[in-house]
VEXDREN-2710 file (C-alpha; in Angstrom, 1 decimal):
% VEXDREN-2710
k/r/px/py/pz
1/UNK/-16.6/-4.3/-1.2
2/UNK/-14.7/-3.6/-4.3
3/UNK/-16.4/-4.8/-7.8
4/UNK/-14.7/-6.9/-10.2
5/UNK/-14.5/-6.4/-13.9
6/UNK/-17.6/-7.0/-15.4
7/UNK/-18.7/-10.0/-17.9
8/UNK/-18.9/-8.3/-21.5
9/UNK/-17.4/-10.6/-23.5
10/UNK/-18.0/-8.3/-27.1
11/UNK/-16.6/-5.4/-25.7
12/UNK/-13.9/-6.9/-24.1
13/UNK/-12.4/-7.9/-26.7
14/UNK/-11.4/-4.8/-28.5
15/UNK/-10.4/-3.1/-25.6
16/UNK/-7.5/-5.5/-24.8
17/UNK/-5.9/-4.0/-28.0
18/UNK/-5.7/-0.5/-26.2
19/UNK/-2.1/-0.9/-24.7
20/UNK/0.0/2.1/-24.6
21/UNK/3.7/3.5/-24.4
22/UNK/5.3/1.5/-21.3
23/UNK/8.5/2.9/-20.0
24/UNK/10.6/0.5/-18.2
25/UNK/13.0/2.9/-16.3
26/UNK/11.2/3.8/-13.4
27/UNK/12.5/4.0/-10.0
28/UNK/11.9/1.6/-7.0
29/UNK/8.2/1.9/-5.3
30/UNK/7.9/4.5/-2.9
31/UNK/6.3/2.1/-0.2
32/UNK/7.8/2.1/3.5
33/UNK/10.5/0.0/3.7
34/UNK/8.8/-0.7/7.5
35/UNK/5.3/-1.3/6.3
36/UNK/3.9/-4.2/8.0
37/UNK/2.5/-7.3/6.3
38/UNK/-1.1/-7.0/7.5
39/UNK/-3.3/-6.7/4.9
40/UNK/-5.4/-9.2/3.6
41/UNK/-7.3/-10.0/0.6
42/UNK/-10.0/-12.3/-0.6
43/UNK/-12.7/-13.3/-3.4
44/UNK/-15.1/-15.6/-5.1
45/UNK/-14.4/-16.4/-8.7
46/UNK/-16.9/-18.1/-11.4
47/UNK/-19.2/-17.4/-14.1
48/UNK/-22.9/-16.0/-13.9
49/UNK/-25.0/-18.1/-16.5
50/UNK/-28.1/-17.0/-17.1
51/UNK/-30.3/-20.1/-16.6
52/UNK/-27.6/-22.2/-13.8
53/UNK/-27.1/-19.0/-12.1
54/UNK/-23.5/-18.1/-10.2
55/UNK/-20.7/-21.4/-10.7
56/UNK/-17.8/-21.4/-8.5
57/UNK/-14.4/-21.7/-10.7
58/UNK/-12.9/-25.0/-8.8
59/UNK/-9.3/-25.2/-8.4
60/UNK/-8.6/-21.8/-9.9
61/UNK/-5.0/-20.8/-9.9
62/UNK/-4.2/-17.5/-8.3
63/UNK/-1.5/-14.8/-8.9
64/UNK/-1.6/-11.7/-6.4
65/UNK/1.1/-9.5/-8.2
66/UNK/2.8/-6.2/-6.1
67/UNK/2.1/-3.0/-8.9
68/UNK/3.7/-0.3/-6.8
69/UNK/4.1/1.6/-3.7
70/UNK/2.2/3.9/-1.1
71/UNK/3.3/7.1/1.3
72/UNK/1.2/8.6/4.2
73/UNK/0.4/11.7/3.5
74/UNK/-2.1/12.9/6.0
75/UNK/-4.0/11.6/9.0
76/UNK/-7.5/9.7/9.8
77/UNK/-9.9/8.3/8.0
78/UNK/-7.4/8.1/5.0
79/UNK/-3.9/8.6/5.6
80/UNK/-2.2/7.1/2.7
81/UNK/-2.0/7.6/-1.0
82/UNK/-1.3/5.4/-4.0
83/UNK/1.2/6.0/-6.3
84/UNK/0.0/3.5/-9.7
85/UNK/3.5/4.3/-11.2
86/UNK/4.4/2.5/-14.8
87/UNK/7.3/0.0/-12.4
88/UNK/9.4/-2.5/-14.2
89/UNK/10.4/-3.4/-10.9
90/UNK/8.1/-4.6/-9.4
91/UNK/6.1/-7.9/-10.5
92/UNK/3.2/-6.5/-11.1
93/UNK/4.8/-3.8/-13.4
94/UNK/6.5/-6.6/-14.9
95/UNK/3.5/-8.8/-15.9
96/UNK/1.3/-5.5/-17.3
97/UNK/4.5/-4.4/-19.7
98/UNK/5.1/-8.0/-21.3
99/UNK/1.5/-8.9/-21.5
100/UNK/0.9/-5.0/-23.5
101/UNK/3.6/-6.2/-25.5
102/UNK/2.6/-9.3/-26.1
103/UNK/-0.9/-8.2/-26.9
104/UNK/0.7/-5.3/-29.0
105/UNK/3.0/-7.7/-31.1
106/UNK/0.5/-10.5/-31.8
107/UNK/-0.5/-10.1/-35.4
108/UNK/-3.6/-12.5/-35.6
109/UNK/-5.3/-10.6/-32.6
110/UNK/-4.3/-7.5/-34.5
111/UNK/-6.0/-8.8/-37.8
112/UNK/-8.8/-9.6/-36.2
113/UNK/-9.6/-6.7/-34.4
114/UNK/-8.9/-4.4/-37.5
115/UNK/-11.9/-6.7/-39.8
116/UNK/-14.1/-6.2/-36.8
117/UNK/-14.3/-2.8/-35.3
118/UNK/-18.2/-3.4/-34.4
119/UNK/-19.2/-6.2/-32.5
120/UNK/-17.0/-9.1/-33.1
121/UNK/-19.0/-12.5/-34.6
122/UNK/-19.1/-15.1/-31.6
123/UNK/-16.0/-17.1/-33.3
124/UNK/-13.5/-14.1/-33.8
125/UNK/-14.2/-13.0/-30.3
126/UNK/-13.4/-16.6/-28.9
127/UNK/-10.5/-16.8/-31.5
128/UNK/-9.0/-13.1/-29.4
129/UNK/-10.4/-14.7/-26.1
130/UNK/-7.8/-17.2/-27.0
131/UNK/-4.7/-15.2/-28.1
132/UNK/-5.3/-12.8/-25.2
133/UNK/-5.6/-15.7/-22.6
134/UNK/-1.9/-17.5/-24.2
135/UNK/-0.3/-13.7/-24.1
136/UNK/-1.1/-13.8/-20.6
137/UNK/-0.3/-17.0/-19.7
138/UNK/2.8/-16.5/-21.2
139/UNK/3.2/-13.0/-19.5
140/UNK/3.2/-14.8/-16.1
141/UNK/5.3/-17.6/-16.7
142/UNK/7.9/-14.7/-17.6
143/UNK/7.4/-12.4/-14.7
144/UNK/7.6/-15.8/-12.3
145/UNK/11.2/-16.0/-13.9
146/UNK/11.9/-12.9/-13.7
147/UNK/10.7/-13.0/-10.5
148/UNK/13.3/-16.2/-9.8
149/UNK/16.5/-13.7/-10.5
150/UNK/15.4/-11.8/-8.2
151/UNK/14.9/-13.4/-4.8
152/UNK/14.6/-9.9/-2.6
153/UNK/11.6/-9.6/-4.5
154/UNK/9.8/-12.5/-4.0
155/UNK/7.1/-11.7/-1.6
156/UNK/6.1/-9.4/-4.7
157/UNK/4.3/-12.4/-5.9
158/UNK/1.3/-14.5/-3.5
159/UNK/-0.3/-17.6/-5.0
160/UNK/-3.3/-19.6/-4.0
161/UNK/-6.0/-21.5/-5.0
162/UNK/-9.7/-21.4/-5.2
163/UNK/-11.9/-24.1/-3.3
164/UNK/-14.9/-25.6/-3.9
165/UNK/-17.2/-23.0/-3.7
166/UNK/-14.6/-20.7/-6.0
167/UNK/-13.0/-18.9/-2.5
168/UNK/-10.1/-17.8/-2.0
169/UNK/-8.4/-15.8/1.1
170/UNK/-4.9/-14.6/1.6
171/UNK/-3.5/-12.7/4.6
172/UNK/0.3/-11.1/5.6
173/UNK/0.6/-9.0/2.3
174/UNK/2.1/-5.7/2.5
175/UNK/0.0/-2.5/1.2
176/UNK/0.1/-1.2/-2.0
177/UNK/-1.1/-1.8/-5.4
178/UNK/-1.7/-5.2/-6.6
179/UNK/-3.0/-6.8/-9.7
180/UNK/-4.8/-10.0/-9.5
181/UNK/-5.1/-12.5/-12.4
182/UNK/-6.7/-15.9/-12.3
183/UNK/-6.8/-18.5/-14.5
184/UNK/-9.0/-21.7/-14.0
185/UNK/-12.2/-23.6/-15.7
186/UNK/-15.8/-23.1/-15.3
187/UNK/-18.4/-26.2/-17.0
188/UNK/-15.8/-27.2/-19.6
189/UNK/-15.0/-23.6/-20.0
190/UNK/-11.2/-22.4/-19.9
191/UNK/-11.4/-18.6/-18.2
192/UNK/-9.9/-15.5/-16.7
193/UNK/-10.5/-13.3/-14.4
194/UNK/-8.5/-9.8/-14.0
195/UNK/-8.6/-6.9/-11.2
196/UNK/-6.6/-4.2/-9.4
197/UNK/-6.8/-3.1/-6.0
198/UNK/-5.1/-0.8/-3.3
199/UNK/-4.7/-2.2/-0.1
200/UNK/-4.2/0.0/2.7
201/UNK/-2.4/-0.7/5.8
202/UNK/-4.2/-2.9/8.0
203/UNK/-7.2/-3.8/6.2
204/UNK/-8.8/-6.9/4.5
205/UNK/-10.5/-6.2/0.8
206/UNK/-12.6/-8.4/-0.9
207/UNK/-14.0/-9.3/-4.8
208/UNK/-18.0/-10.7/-4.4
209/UNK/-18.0/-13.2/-7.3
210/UNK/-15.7/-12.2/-9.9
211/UNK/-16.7/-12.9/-13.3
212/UNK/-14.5/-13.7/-16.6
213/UNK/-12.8/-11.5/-18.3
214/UNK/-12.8/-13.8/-21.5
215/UNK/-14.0/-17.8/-21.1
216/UNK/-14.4/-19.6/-24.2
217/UNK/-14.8/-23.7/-25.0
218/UNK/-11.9/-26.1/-23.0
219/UNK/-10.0/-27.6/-25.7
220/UNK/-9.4/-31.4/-24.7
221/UNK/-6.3/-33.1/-25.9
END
């Protein structure tokens, strides 16, 4: 079982400003041009409230982005490492270098961070929550039309949609690195959740309830 990021709402919040030198002239991912599409991947998404316990996030949309490649380089139990490259070309490399630079061009979150190095009050952490969440939003809706110039690439990107109970299952993705970002609403609270995994040839991996990377109060028009 692979563990999500965990809830810490405080802390969070200053390390989204961490975002370092991207290149963006890397090669093509080293994967196997004759790797089969049989892995699968699955998890539950929601917050953890203290008094209501575990809520299921109905309806959340989900993004399964390719990151980069794999080789074999040996035999049984593990045959195959993962390379983790910095890859413009791939999706996943796409939507990590404009959110960065999103993140590392907004001046309010900037501002913000810089007047609160210590724990953030509950209002300028919501006010980043909120920043960070429209940087990514917007980092998706870019790498999607990216991803529409490039049509070769477009089993790159898998969506889906959580269910009732906050589920969500996909199956016949290649292996590789992937980055998973979900966006949905939890008890009138608009939320994110964020992971990376490898998935090896073969095999299905799973995320037990998820929680938020950031959630803060729905806004109703």
């Amino acid at each position: 079982m692979i563990s999500s990021r965990s809830l810490q709402p405080a802390i969070t919040v200053m390390t989204i400003l961490v975002v370092g030198a991207w290149s963006v002239a890397f090669p093509q991912g080293s994967e196997l041009p004759d790797a089969p599409a049989n892995c699968g991947l699955r998890g539950q998404v929601g917050i953890q409230f203290p008094d209501r316990g575990f809520v299921p996030a109905t309806a959340a949309k989900v993004y399964v982005l390719y990151q980069s490649g794999f080789a074999y380089v040996g035999t049984r139990p593990d045959p195959t490492q993962f390379t983790h490259e910095s890859n413009t070309n791939t999706a996943g490399g796409q939507f990590s270098w404009r959110y960065n630079n999103l993140l590392d061009h907004d001046k309010e979150v900037n501002a913000l961070a810089r007047k609160n190095r210590q724990t953030p009050s509950e209002q300028t952490a919501a006010n980043i929550a909120e920043h960070a969440r429209k940087d990514e939003d917007d980092a998706i809706a870019a790498t999607l039309e990216w991803l529409a110039k490039h049509p070769k690439q477009s089993w790159q990107v898998v969506q889906t949609t959580s269910d009732e109970q906050g589920i969500w299952q996909l199956t016949g993705l290649r292996p590789g690195s992937y980055e998973v970002v979900i966006r949905g609403a939890v008890s009138r609270l608009d939320a994110d959740w964020v992971a990376d995994v490898d998935l090896r040839p073969g095999r299905t991996s799973s995320f037990d309830r998820m929680q938020p990377r950031f959630f803060t109060p729905k806004l109703v028009p």
